[in-house]
Each structure stands twice: as C-alpha cells, then as structure tokens.
C-alpha positions in Angstrom: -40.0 16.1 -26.6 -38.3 19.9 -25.6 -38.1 17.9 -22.2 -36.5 14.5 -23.1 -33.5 17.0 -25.2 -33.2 19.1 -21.9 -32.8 16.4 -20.0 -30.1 14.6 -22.1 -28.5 17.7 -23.0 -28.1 18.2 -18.9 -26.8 14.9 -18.3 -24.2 15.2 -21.0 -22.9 19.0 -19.7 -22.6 16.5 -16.2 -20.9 14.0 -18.2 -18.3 16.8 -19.3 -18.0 18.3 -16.7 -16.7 15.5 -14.5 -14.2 14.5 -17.4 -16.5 10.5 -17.4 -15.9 8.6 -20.9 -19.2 6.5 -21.3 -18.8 3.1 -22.4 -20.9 0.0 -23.4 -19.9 -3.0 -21.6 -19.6 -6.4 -23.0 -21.9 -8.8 -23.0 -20.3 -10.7 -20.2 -20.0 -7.4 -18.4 -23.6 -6.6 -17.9 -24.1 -9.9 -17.0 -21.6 -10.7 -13.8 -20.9 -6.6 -12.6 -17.6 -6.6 -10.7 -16.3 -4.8 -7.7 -15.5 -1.5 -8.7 -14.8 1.6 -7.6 -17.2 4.4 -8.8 -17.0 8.4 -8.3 -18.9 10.1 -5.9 -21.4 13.0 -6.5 -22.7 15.3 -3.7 -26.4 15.2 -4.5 -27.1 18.0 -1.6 -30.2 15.7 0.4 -30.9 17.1 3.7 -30.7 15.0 7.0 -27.6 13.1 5.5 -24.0 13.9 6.0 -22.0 11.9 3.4 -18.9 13.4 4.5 -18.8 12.1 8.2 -15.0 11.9 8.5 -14.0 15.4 9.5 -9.9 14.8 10.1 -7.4 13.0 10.9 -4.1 13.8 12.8 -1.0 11.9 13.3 1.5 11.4 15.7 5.0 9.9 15.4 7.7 9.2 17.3 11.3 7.6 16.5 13.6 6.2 19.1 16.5 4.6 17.2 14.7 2.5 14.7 11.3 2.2 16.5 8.1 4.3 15.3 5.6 4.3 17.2 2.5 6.1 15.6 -0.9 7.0 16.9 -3.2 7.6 14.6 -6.4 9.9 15.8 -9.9 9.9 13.0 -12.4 12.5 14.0 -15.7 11.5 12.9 -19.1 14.2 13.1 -22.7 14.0 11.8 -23.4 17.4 10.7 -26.8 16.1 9.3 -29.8 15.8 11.2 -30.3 12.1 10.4 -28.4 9.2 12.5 -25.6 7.6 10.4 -23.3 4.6 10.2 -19.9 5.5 8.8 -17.6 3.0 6.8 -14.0 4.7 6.1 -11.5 3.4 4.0 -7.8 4.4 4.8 -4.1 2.8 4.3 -1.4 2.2 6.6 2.1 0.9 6.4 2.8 -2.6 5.0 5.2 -2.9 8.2 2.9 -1.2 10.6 1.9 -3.5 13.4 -1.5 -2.3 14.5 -1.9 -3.2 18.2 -4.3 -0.7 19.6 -7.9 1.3 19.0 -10.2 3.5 21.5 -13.2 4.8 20.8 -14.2 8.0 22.5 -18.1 9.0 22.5 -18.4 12.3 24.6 -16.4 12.0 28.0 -16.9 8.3 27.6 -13.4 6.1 26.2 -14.1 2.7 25.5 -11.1 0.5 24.8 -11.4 -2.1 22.0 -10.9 -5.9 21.9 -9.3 -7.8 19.3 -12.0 -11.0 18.6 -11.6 -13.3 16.0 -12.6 -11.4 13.0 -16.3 -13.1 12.3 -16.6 -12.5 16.3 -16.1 -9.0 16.0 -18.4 -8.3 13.2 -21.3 -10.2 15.0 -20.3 -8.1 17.9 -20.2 -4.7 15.8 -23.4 -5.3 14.2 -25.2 -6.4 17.5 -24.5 -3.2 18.6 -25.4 -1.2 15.5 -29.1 -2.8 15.2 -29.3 -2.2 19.0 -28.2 1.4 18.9 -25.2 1.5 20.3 -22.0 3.5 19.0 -19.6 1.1 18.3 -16.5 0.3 16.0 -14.7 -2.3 13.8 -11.3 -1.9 12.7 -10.6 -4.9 10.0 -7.7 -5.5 7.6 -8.4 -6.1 4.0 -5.2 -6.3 2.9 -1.9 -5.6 5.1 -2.0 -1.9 3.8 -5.5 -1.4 3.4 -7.4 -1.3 6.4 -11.3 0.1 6.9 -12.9 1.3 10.1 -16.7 1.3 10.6 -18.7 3.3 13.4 -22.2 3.0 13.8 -24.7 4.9 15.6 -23.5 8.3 14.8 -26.4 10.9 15.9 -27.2 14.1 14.8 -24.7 16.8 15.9 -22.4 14.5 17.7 -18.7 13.6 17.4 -16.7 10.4 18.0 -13.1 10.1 17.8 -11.3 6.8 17.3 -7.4 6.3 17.8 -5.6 3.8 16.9 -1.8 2.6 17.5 0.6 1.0 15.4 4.6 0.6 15.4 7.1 -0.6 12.6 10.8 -1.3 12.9 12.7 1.5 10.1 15.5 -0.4 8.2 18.0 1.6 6.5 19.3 1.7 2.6 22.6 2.9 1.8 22.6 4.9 4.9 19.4 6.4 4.7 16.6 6.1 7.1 12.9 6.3 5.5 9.5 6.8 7.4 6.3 6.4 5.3 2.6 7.2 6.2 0.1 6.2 3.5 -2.7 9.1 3.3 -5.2 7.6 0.7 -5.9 3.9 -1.2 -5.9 4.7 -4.6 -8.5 3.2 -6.8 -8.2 -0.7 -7.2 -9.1 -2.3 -10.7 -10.9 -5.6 -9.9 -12.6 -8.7 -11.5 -13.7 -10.0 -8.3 -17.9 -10.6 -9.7 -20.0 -8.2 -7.4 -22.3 -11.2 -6.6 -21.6 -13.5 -3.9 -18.4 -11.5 -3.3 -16.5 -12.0 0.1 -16.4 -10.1 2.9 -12.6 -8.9 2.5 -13.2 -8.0 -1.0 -15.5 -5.5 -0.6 -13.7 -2.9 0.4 -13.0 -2.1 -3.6 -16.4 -1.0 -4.6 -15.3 2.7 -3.1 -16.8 5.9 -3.9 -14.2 8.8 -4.7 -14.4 12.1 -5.4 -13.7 13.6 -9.2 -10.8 14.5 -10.4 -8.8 17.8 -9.2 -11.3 18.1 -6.0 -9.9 18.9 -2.2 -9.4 16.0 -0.4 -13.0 16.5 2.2 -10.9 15.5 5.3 -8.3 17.7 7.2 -5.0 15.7 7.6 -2.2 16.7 10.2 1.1 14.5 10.9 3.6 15.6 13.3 6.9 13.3 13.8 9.4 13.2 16.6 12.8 11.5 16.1 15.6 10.4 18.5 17.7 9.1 16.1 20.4 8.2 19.0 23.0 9.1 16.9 24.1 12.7 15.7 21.9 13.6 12.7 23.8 14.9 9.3 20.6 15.5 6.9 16.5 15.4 7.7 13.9 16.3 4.4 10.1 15.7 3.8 10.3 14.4 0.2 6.2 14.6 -0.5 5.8 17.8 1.8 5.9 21.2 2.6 7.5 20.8 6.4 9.1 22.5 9.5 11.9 20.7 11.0 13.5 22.1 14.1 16.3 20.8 15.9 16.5 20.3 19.5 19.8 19.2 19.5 22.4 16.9 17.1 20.5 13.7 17.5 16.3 15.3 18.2 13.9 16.7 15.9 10.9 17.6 15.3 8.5 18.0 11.7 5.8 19.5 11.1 3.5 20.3 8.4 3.5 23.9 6.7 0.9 25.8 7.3 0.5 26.5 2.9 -0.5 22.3 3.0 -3.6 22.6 3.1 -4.6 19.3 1.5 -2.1 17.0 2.1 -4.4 13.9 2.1 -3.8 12.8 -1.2 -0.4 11.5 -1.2 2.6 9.5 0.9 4.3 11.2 3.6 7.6 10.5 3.3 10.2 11.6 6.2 13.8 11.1 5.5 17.0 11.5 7.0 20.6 10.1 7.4 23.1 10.0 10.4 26.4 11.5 10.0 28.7 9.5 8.2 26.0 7.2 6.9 26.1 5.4 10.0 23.3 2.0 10.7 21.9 2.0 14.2 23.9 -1.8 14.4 23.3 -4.4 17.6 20.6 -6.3 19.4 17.5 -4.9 21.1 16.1 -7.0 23.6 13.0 -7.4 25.4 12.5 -9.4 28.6 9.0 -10.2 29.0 6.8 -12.5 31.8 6.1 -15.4 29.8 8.9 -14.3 26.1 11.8 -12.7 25.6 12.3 -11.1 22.8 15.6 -9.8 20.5 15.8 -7.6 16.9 19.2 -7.8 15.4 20.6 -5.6 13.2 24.1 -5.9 11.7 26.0 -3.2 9.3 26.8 -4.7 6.2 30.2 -4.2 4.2 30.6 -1.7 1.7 29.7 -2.4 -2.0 32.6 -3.5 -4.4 32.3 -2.6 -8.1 33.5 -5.6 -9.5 34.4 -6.4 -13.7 33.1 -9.4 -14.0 29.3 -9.5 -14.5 27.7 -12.0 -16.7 25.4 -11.2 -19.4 22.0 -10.0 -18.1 18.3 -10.4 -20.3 16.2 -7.9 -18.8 12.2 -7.5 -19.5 10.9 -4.8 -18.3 6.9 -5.2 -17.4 5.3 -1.7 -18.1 1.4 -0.8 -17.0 0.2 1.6 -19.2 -3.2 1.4 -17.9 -5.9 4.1 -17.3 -4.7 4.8 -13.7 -1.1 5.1 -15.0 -2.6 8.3 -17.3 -0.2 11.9 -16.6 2.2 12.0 -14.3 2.9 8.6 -13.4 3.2 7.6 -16.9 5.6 10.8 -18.0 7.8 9.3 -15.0 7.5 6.0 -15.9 8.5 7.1 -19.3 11.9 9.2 -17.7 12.4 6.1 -15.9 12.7 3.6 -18.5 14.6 6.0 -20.9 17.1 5.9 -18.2 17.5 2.1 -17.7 17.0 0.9 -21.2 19.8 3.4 -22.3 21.8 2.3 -19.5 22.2 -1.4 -20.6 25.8 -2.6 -22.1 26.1 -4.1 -25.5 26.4 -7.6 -24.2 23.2 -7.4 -22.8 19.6 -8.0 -24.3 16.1 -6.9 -23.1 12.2 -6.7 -24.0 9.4 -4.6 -23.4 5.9 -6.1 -22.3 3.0 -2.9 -21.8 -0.2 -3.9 -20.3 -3.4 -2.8 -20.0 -6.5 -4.9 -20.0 -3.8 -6.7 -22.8 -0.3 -7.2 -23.5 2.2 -5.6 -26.2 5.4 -7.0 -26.4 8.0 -5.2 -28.4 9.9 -8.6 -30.0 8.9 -12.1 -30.1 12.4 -13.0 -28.5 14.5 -10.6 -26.4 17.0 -7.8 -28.6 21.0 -6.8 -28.5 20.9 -3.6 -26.3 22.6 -1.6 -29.5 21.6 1.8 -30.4 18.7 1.1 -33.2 17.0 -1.4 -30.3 17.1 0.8 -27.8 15.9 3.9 -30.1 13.2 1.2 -31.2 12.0 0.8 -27.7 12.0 4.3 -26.5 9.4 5.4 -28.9 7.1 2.1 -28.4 7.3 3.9 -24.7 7.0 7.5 -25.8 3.7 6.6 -28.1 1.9 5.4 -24.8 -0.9 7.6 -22.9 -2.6 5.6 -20.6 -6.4 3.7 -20.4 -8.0 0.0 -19.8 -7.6 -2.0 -16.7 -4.7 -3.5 -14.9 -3.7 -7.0 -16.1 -0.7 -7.7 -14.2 -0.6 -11.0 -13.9 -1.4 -12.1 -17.4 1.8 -9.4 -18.5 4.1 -11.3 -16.0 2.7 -15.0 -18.0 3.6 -13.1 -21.7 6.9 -11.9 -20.5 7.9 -15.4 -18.5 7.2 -17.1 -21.5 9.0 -15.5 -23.8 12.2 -17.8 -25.1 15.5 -17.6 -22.9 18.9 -18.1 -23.0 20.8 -20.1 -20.8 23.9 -18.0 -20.8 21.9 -14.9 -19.6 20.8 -14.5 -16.4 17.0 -13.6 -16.9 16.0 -10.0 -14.7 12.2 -9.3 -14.5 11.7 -5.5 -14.1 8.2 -4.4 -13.1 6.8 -0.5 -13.4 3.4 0.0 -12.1 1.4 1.8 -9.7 0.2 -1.5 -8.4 -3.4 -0.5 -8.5 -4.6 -3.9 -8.7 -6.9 -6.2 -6.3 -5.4 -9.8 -6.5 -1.9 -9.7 -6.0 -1.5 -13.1 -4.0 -2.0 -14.4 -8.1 0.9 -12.2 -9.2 3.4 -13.5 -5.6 2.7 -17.0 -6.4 3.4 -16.9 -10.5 7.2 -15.2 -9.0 7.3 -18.0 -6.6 6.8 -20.7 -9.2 9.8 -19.3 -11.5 12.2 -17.9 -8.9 14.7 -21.1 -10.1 15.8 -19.0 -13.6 14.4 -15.6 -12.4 15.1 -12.6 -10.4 12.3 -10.4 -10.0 12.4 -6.5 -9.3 9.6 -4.0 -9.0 9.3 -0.4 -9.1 6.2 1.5 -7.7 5.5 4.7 -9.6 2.9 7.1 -8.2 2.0 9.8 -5.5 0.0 6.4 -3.5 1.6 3.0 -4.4 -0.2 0.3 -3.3 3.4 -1.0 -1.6 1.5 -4.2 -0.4 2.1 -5.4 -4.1 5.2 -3.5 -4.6 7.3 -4.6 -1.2 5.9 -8.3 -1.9 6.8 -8.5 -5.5 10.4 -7.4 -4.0 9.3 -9.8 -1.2 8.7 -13.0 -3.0 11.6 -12.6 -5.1 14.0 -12.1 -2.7 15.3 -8.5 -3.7 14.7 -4.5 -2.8 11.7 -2.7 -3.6 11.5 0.8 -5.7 9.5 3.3 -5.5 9.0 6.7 -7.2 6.6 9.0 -6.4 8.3 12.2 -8.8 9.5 12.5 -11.8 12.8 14.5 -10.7 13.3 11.5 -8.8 13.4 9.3 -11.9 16.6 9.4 -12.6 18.0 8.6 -9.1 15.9 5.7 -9.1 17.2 3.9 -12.4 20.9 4.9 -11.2 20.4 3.0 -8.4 18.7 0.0 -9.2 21.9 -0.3 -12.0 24.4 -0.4 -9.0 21.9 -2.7 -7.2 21.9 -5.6 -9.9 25.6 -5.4 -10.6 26.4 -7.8 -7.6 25.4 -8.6 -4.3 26.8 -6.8 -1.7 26.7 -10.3 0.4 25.9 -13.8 -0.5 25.8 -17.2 1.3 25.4 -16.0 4.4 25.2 -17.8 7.4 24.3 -16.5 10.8 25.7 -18.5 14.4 24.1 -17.7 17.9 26.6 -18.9 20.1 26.3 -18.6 24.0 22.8 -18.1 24.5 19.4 -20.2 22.9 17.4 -18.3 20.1 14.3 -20.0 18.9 11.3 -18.9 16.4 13.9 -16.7 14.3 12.0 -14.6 11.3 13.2 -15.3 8.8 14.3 -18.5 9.3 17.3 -18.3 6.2 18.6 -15.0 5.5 18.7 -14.8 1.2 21.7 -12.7 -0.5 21.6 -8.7 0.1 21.5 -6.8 -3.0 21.4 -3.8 -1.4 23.6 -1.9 1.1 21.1 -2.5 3.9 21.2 -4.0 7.5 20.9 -7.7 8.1 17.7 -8.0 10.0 16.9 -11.1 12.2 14.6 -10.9 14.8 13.3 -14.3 17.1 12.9 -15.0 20.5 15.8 -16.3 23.3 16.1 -19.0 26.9 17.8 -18.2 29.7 21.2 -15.9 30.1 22.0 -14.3 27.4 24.7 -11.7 29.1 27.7 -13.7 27.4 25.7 -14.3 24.1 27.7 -13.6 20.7 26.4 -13.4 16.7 28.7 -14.5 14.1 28.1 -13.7 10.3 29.9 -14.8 7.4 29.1 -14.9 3.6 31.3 -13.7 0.3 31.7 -10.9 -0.9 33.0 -9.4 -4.4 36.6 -9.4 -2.5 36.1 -12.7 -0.4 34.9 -13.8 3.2 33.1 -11.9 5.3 33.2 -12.2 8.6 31.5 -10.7 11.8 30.9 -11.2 15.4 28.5 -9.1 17.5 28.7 -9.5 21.3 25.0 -9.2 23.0 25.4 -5.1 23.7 22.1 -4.0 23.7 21.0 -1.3 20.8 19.8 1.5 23.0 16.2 2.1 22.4 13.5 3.1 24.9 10.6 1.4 22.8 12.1 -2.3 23.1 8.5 -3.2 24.6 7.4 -2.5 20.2 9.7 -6.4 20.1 6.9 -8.6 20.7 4.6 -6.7 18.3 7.4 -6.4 16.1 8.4 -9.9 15.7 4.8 -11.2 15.4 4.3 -8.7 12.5 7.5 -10.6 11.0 6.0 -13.8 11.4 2.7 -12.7 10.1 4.3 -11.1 6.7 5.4 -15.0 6.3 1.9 -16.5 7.2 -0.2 -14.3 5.2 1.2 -11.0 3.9 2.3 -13.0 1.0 0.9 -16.0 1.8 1.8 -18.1 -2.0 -0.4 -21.1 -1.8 -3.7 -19.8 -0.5 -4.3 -20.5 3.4 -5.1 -23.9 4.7 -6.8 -24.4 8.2 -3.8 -25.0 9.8 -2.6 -21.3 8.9 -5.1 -19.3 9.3 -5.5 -21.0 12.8 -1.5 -19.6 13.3 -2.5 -16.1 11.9 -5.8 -16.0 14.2 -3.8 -17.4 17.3 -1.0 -14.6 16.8 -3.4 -11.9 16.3 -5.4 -12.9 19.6 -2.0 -13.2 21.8 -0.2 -10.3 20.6 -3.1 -8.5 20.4 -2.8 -7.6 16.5 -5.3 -6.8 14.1 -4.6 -9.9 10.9 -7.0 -10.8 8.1 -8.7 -13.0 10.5 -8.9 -10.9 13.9 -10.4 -7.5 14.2 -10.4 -4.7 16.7 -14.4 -4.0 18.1 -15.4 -1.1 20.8 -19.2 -1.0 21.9 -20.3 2.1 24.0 -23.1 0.4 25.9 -25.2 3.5 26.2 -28.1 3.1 23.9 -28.1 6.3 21.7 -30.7 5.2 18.7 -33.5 3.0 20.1 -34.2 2.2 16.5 -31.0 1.4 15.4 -32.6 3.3 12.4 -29.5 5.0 10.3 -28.0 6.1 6.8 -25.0 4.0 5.6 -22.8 6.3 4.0 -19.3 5.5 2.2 -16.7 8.2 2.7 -15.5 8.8 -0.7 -11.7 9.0 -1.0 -9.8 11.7 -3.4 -7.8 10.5 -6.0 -4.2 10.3 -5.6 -2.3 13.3 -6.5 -1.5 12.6 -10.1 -3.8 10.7 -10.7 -6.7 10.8 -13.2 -10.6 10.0 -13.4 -9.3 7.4 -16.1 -7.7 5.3 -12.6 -12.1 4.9 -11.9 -13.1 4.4 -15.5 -10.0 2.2 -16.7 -11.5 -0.9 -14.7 -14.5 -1.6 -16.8 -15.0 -3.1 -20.2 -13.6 -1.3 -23.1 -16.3 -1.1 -26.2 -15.5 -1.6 -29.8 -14.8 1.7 -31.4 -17.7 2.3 -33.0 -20.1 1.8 -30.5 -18.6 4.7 -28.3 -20.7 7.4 -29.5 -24.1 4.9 -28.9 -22.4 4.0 -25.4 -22.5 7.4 -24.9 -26.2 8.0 -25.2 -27.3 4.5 -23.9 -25.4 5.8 -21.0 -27.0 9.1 -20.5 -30.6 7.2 -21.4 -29.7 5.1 -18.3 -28.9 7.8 -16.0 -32.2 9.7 -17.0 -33.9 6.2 -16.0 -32.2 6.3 -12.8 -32.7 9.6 -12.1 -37.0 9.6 -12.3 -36.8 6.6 -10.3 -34.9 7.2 -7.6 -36.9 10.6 -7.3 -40.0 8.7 -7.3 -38.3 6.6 -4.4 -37.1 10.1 -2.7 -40.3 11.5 -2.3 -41.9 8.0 -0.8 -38.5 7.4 1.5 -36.3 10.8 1.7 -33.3 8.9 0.3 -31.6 10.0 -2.7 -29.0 9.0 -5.2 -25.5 8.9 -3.8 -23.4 8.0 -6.5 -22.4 7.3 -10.6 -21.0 3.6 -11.1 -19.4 4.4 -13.9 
C-alpha cells in the first residue's frame, strides 16, 4: 500500500509542478479523442534525441517593397539512435515559398515541388529505404511543417528554404513580420480517421516558462529606396546601423537569448510618410508581369457619420489567460468608452460557450458602458475556442435598420477551422462589416488577415499591452469613413489580363492601392487612371508606366501567383471543388510554389540506414510568450464541478497505469514514454 501512496503522491508533485489542471472528459470525449496538442516531457532515454532541431537563422533583405527571406533550419542527432524529425514552424501569411535545399555533409540536394500526394510517396520511399530526405508541406498558409528522415547518429543536416512577400504600407508605415512559433491550436477535428493536413495539431510543447530548445537568429537588410526618417524592432532587443539615408541593417542583441517565442516585427517609415508609388514590372520568356501601387489621398474627418451598432466578439478562453487577456481588457475599455451617445453596442465572450451582455444591443451612455466594463474586468481566461458559434450568437442578435451593424472580433485566433468562421462573414457581408483584432505575442494571422480578408476591411493586431491604446485609437479613425470608395481603375495604352484582385473594394485605411496582373505587348506608352469619392468629392489619378525602381522585380511572378492563390484557397469560402484545387495544384507546379496541394521533396540518394530503422520524434514547440499552460489544457472537455477533485485522481490512477506499462514495454523494446496528452 506505502507503494501505491508513493507513487500517487509523486505523480501529483509532477502534476504541480507543471501547473496541469486534471479533468474528466465527457462521455462523448472518451469516446471520439480529438486532435490536440499535448505538453512535452523530457523523459531522459538514451539513444534518442527528441530535440533534433538545433537553430534556426534568418536572412532578410528589402529592396523597395520586396523581402526576400532565406530561412536556414539546422537539424542534429545528438543521440546514438537513427531518427526521423517532424518540425512544426510558421511563416508569413504573404510569404511565397518558392525554394528548399537540403544539405547532408558536402552534399546539396535541391528539392522538387510534386503534387503534394507525389511528394509524400516520394518522401517516404526514401525514408523506409534509408535515405535522408525532406518534405516541406503547407497545412495552412501560415503554418507549414518540414520532415527529414534518416538522421544518423552524430550527424547534421541543414535545410534552407526561400520565400518573398510584397510589404504594403499603413498610414506611412512600412511593417515586416517573421512568425517564430505556432501557438497551440484548440481543435474538434476527431483523432480517428483524421486527414493528412490536420494533423499537424496534435503537437507536443514544452511547459510553461521553459527556454525555447532551438537557437533563433534573424538579421534584415533594407534598401528602402527612399531616405529613411524612423526604423524600430517592436518585439526585440535589436542593433540597427545605418549605412547611409536610405540602407540599414538589424540585428539581434546579443541579451536575446531566446527570441523564439514571439513575432519579429521590423518597422520603419520614410521621411515625410512617403509610399514607395508606381508599377514594377517584370519581363519574362513566356509572362510579363506588373505590381502597381498607387498613394492614396489623405483622410478627411468628416461630421456626418450615421449611427453605428457595434458587437464586439471577445475570446476569453484558456489560451487568452494573462497577458493577452489584461490587453484585451485595455483594449476594449478604450473602444467601448470611445463610442458617441448615438451609438449602441454588445458584448458576446466565448469560450467553449457564449455570454452575451444584453439580449438586444444598449445606448452607449455612461451606466452601459460602466455595465460592460466590469462584465470584461470579471473575466480570467479557460475552456476552448468557439469562435464560430460566438460569431452565430452575435449575428443573430436583433438589428436595426437605421444602424449600420460593425462586427469587432478580439482573439488570439488559436483555433483550427477557420474556413467555418470566413464563410459565416461571407454569407452576411450584405448588412455587416466585419473587423478583427489579433491579440497576442503569436497570432495565428491566417485567421486574423482573413477575417479582415473576407470582410473587405484592415486587420489589427496587438502583441502589447502599451500598444493597446494606439490600437483602439486607430481602428476609431479607421471606421469613421472610407478614405476612398467606388473606385474604378482604367489601363489605357497597353493590355493587362489576369488582374488580382479582379475589383478593388473601398479603402478604409490610408494604405496603397495594390493591383498586380499580367500585360501583351508594349507597354512603354501605357497609363493607370483611378477615380472614386472621397469625403470632399472625386478623386482622380493617372500614373504613367514609370517603373518603381526595385532590383527584386524577378519576386513578380511569385508574387502575383501568391495573390491569386490567397483567392483560390487562402480563404477559399465554399470548400474546393475539383476544378480548384486543379488551379491551385497547376499554379504551385508552374511557379514552383509550395500550396495545400504541392509540396517541396529532396532525397540524398546515398543510402545512410540500410534498415530504414528510426525513432519518430515531434519537436515540441514553446509556448508563446504570454501565454499559459491553460492555451494546452483549455481544448479539452470541461467536467462538472464536482467531479474535479475525482478527475484529479482518476487522472493520476491513469498515468500510474501508463507509467508500469510502458516500462514493461521499455525494457522489451528500449522505447519510452514521450509525452502527457493532457
């Protein structure tokens, strides 16, 4: 009996120590387990090196409003067991990934982009056959995981990859992001029968509060083309040294010393808030391609603003626990009290469930707005991530006619099916404008940018509280009034075809028009004319054809099949029919991009493991920086209150279960336990 107390007492110091809330799972639970991620514990087996990925390092460089980024993973086996590593990672929802080499020892393979099936029949042809090899895949357009197999005992293999995105301005200022970390997803995707691009969010990750295993490095070149008046790092410590009024260089302090676990974010502005404005064109054997981008006016206050109902959507689930909760909190403080006494507004919180403040929206006076501050100061955080069914609660809420009806959406977007939440926007975009704020160290900005996307507005994001405020002063001038409506865009002297997007929708914010698209014949004498309204009348604008001066105009084709692809999939409303995922599988293979249906493979044809014998090991990810454990347990079942405590030791009876199995299976196999599903 001494034993059995020893061994639970043990169990529950582990339970403590890692900060885990043990919970019964409901009936339904047990039954169909879902894809979800779990946390990570070291469990010390020798021969096995769960921590394969040893850095990674990345290089960026700006010409005008091109980066172009190479993105270097060094993988090692420290163990003395052959592995095959699967890695996890984000990139930029803009980023056009059109590159990947492998290098084993002195030998560089360069990788082909296959049809995504293709690839993975190739990659694991290779891996049974004891080859290294590699398989870049997209699981959703930020989320992106890499697999290398064959990695022996003491040897390294180093993967880069390239990618390039087009930087469009806001109010002046130019913004460069570089997702470090994918921050736990909540899911109810069943475990069973699961597809192949879901998997990706059963992830291990490490507890709370530890160093992020990998080293990280980024270094960033700019040649802004223009004189530059201000350059910060908003998320990091950095070095930024001038070569002259237009160059720079930034790099990372030496005092970061684990900068994995959050955005980079590189800002700067050109003096006088001037927009890099013309046409960059690329003339290639078979295409020519064009990116246009235009200044727009200056914003105009104007007087005459109709009523507004705004609903703000709030997640106050698990992941949203600390820090990106207290800003969420500063955030809405700042908007709700902002609101003018003709208008009226809601509050929807979800978790797992919805609370809505007032069955019908209230007068934005000073005893509603006191009323909804506190309903927001009274929350801390926990459950899962029901996005979708907030978004049905708030949209069906009764409306007024008069009022025009703003959907405002806080989360961290940690969430695994957001083509659900872009198609419920779609459907009601006739009598709704929808806005979204991403709160959070590591947004997911896939559903963030196509929330904003979908509903034809400007995305937010906050990754500090200090930056709170800021935030919620602009997005008021934003929704005043459009800085340009009705616009309508004329190529004349020269043929354009295959334009993305097709219809340019109002600008709320004082950003570039963007248009890019292909173009026939001579285009020397070409001209663009804009119009549209603005709050003091017409607007209008011709651009003769001189070019935009960049040296990385051959990122164009890349660039506008990215564009094309962010119609055809990114936020892709009605699910894919044959006809488009042939269009997204023909893009990838002749611009050579990796898409959800092609993939990048590289096979080093020197057999290295005759056996094809190896340990499949999940790099665990750290949490986000301000974010809790409660991110990992908030997706699973919440009990009843008063089976918490039995939860707790049905949970620890489990794990001593597991635990004298998988020892017995140690000793016969020399595997161990790898993780806690929690």
């Amino acid at each position: 009996m001494s034993t059995i107390v020893l061994r639970v007492l043990c169990m529950f110091v582990l339970v403590s120590t890692l900060g885990l809330s043990w919970t019964v799972p409901a009936p339904a639970a047990l039954a169909e387990k879902t894809l979800s991620p779990y946390f990570f514990i070291e469990n010390g087996e020798e021969g096995v090196d769960w921590l394969p990925l040893k850095s990674t390092e990345v290089a960026v460089v700006i010409n005008a409003v091109i980066a172009q980024v190479k993105v270097t993973q060094h993988y090692a086996n420290e163990g003395t067991r052959p592995i095959h590593a699967r890695y996890v990672f984000p990139a930029s929802t803009r980023a056009a990934v059109h590159g990947m080499r492998m290098q084993v020892g002195e030998q560089t393979v360069v990788a082909r982009i296959q049809e995504r099936q293709a690839a993975t029949r190739t990659f694991q042809a290779a891996k049974q056959g004891g080859k290294s090899a590699s398989l870049l895949t997209e699981e959703r357009p930020n989320v992106f995981t890499m697999q290398v197999a064959n990695i022996l005992p003491g040897e390294a293999i180093r993967i880069e990859l390239t990618y390039t995105e087009l930087l469009v301005p806001t109010d002046g200022t130019y913004e460069f992001v570089y997702p470090t970390v994918v921050g736990p997803r909540y899911s109810t995707v069943p475990e069973a029968g699961a597809e192949d691009h879901h998997q990706w969010l059963k992830n291990p990750y490490l507890p709370e509060g530890s160093q992020s295993a990998p080293r990280f490095d980024i270094q960033t070149q700019v040649a802004a083309g223009l004189p530059i008046a201000e350059m910060t790092c908003a998320s990091h410590a950095a070095e930024i040294a001038y070569a002259d009024a237009s160059s720079a260089s930034v790099r990372l302090a030496a005092s970061e010393n684990n900068a994995g676990n959050r955005d980079y974010i590189l800002r700067y502005r050109l003096t006088g808030r001037q927009i890099q404005t013309g046409i960059m064109r690329y003339s290639g054997e078979k295409e020519n391609f064009f990116v246009m981008m235009v200044q727009p006016p200056e914003r105009v206050a104007t007087e005459t603003i109709m009523p507004r109902e705004y609903l703000f959507v709030v997640d106050v689930s698990g992941s949203m626990h600390g820090f990106p909760l207290d800003t969420a909190k500063v955030l809405l403080r700042r908007l709700i009290g902002g609101l003018r006494p003709v208008d009226r507004f809601n509050l929807v919180l979800f978790a797992g469930a919805s609370q809505v403040l007032a069955p019908a929206s209230l007068p934005a006076d000073t005893d509603n707005l006191a009323r909804a501050i506190a309903l927001i100061d009274r929350q801390e955080g926990g459950g899962g991530t029901e996005l979708r069914r907030a978004m049905e609660t708030a949209l069906a809420l009764p409306s007024t006619e008069a009022m025009a009806r703003c959907v405002v959406v806080v989360t961290d977007g940690f969430i695994g099916l957001e083509k659900e939440v872009f198609a419920l926007i779609d459907r009601n975009l006739n009598r709704t404008n929808f806005f979204a704020f991403g709160i959070g160290s590591s947004v997911n900005r896939h559903l963030i940018e196509g929330l904003a996307h979908i509903g034809q507005s400007e995305p937010f994001v906050v990754t500090e509280p200090d930056e709170a405020n800021a935030a919620a002063e602009r997005f008021r001038q934003y929704i005043e009034a459009p800085v340009l409506s009705h616009i309508d865009i004329k190529y004349e002297g020269w043929e354009v075809y295959d334009l993305e997007p097709a219809r340019v929708p109002d600008l709320f914010a004082r950003r570039p028009l963007v248009v890019c698209g292909k173009w026939r014949g001579d285009a020397s004498s070409g001209k663009v004319r804009i119009t549209g309204t603005t709050a003091q009348g017409a607007y209008d604008q011709t651009l003769a054809l001189s070019p935009l001066e960049s040296s990385a105009t051959d990122a164009l084709p890349y660039l506008w099949a990215r564009t094309r692809l962010v119609r055809l999939s990114d936020f892709d409303i009605d699910g894919e029919d044959d006809d488009t995922r042939g269009q997204i599988t023909s893009l990838g293979l002749t611009y050579h991009l990796l898409t959800p249906h092609t993939a990048f493979v590289a096979v080093d044809e020197t057999v290295r493991n005759p056996s094809g014998a190896g340990e499949d090991v999940d790099q665990p990810l750290p949490l986000p920086k301000g974010v809790s454990h409660l991110a990992v347990e908030g997706g699973h079942a919440v009990p009843e209150p008063g089976l918490v405590f039995m939860g707790g030791l049905l949970g620890l009876g489990v794990l001593a279960a597991w635990a004298r199995r998988h020892r017995g299976r140690s000793r016969r196999s020399g595997r161990a336990p790898r993780r806690i599903s929690l």
